[in-house]
C-alpha positions as MATLAB code, in Angstrom:
seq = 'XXXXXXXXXXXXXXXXXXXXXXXXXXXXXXXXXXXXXXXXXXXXXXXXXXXXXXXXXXXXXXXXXXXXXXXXXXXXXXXXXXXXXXXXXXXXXXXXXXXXXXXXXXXXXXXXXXXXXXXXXXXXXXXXXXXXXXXXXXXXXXXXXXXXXXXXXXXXXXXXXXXXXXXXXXXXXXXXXXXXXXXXXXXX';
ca = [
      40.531  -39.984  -25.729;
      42.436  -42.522  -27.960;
      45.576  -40.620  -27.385;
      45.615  -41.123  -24.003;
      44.860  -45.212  -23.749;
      48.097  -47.636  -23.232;
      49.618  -48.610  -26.637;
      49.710  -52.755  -27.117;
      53.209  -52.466  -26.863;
      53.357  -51.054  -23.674;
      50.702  -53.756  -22.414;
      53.217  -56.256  -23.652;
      56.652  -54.647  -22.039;
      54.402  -54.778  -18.731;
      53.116  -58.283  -19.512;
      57.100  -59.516  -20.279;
      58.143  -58.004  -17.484;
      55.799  -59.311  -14.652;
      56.135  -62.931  -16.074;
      59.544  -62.690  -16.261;
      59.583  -62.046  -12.199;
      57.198  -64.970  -12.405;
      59.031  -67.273  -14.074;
      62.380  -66.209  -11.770;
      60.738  -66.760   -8.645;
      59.132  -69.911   -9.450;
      62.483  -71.310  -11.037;
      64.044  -69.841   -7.449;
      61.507  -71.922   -5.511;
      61.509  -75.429   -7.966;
      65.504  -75.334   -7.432;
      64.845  -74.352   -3.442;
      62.311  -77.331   -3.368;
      64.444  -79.958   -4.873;
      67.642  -78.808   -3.036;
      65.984  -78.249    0.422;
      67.940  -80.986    2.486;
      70.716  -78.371    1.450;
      69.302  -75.719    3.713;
      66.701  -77.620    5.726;
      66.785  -81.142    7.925;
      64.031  -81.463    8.875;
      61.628  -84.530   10.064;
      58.269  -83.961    9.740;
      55.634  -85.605   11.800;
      52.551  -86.050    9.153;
      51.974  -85.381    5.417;
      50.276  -82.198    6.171;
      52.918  -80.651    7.959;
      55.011  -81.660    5.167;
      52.937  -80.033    2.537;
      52.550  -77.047    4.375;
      56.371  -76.711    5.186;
      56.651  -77.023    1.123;
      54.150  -74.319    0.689;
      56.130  -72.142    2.918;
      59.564  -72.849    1.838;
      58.299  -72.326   -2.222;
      56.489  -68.773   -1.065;
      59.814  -68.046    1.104;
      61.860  -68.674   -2.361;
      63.311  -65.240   -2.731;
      64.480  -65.229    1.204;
      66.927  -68.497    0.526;
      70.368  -66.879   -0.369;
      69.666  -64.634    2.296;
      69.740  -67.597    4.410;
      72.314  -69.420    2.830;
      74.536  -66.673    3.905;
      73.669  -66.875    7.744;
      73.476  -71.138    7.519;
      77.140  -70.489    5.975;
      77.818  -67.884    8.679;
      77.186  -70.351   11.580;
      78.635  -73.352   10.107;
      82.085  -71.323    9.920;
      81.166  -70.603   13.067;
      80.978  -73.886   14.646;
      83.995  -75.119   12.439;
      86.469  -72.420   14.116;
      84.763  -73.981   17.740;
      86.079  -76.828   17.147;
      88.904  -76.236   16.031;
      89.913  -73.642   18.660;
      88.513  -76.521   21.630;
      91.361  -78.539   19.906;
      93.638  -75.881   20.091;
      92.603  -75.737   24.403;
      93.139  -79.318   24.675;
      89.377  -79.600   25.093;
      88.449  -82.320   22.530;
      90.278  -84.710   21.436;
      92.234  -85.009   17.555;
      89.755  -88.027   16.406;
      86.450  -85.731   17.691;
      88.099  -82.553   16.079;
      88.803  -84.221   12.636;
      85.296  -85.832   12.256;
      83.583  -83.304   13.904;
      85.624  -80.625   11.078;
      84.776  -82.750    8.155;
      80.810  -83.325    8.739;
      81.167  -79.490    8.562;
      83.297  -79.183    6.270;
      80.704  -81.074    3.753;
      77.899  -79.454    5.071;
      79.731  -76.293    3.729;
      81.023  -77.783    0.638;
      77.519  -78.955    0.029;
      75.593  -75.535    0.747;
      77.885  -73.356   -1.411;
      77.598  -75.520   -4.449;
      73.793  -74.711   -3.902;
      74.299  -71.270   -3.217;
      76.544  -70.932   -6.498;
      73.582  -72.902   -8.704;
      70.851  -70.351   -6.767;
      73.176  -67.150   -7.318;
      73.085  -68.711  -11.510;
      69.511  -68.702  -11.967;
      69.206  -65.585  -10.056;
      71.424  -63.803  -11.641;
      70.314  -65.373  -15.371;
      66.594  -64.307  -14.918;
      67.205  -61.181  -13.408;
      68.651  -60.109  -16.707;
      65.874  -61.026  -18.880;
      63.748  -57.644  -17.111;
      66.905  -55.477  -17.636;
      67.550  -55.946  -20.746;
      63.833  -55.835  -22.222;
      64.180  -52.700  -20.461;
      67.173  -51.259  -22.202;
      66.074  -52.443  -25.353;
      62.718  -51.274  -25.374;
      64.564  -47.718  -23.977;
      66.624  -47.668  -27.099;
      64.415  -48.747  -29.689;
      63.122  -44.911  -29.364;
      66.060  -44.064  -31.174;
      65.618  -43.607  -34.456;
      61.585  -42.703  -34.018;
      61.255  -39.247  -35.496;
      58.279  -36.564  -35.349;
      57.842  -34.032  -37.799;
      55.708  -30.897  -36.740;
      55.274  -27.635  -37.999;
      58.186  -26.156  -36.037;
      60.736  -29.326  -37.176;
      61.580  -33.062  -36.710;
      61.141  -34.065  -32.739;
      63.148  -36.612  -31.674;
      61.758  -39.287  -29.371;
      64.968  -40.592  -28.037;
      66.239  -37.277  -26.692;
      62.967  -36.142  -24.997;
      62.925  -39.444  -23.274;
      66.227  -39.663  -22.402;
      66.308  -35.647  -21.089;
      62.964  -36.366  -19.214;
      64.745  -39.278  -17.493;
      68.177  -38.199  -17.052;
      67.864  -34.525  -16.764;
      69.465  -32.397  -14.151;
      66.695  -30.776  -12.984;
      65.475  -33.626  -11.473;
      68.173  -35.151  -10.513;
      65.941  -37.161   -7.880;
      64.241  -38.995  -10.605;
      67.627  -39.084  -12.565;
      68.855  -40.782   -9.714;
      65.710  -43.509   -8.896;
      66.331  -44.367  -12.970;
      70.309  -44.554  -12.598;
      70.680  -46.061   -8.991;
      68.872  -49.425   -8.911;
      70.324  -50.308  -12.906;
      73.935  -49.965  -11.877;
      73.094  -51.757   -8.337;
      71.244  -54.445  -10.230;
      74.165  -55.092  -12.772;
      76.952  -55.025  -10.152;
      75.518  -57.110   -7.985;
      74.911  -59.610  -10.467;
      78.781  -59.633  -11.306;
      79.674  -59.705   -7.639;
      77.415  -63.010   -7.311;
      80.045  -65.043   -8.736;
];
């Protein structure tokens, strides 16, 4: 029946939505593509191991800051090495010094990256959210009158979602909003 077919609206929200994801994760990848040497060294023997390694590092996109934090990890790592070999008497000032400040601009380096990634990930995740919340609330003032009264949109929506019945689904609707917007702020 026509009652039961998807509205255009609703093909649209769902249209919005999955190109926004789009559009994130190919900004993620055009950023992780330019920046590479940031993450990645590497010499490649021919062209088409080259292109291929591109190919894999652009589908890989959304794995980078995970990365980033473990490439961070170990170059901490290897800066406290050296710096407790000095400490033993097992290198020498000169090696220590050099040795701390390649490091020490590797790191620089990789968490101005990580800050410009954690920006556009952060920016486009938004865009989804918000559409979200806004097309949630524009049921707000949409009213139904029926022989027994006015039905409110809004409130059956919102008691559908958020009811305490169910507080499973309550929960799968609540959860991953307030995870999504905190982790956003804790980015910075």
């Amino acid at each position: 029946s026509k009652g039961e077919n998807n509205s255009e609206a609703e093909h649209l929200f769902l249209n919005v939505i999955f190109f926004s994801f789009i559009i994130a994760h190919v900004s993620m990848g055009l950023f992780t593509l330019f920046n590479r040497p940031c993450w990645l060294n590497i010499k490649h023997n021919s062209n088409l191991e080259k292109v291929l390694f591109t190919i894999l590092l652009f589908l890989l996109c959304p794995l980078v800051p995970i990365f980033t934090k473990f490439k961070l990890a170990c170059l901490r790592k290897q800066q406290e090495t050296i710096l407790y070999k000095y400490r033993k008497s097992e290198v020498s000032l000169r090696d220590c010094l050099v040795q701390n400040n390649s490091l020490k601009l590797k790191i620089d380096n990789l968490v101005e990256c990580d800050a410009e990634l954690n920006v556009i990930h952060a920016t486009l995740e938004s865009i989804p959210q918000t559409l979200f919340l806004v097309s949630f609330l524009s049921f707000h003032f949409l009213n139904f009158y029926t022989s027994r009264g006015r039905y409110l949109y809004f409130y059956s929506i919102s008691r559908s979602i958020l009811s305490t019945k169910n507080w499973q689904q309550s929960l799968l609707f609540t959860a991953p909003v307030a995870f999504s917007f905190f982790t956003a702020a804790f980015k910075f």
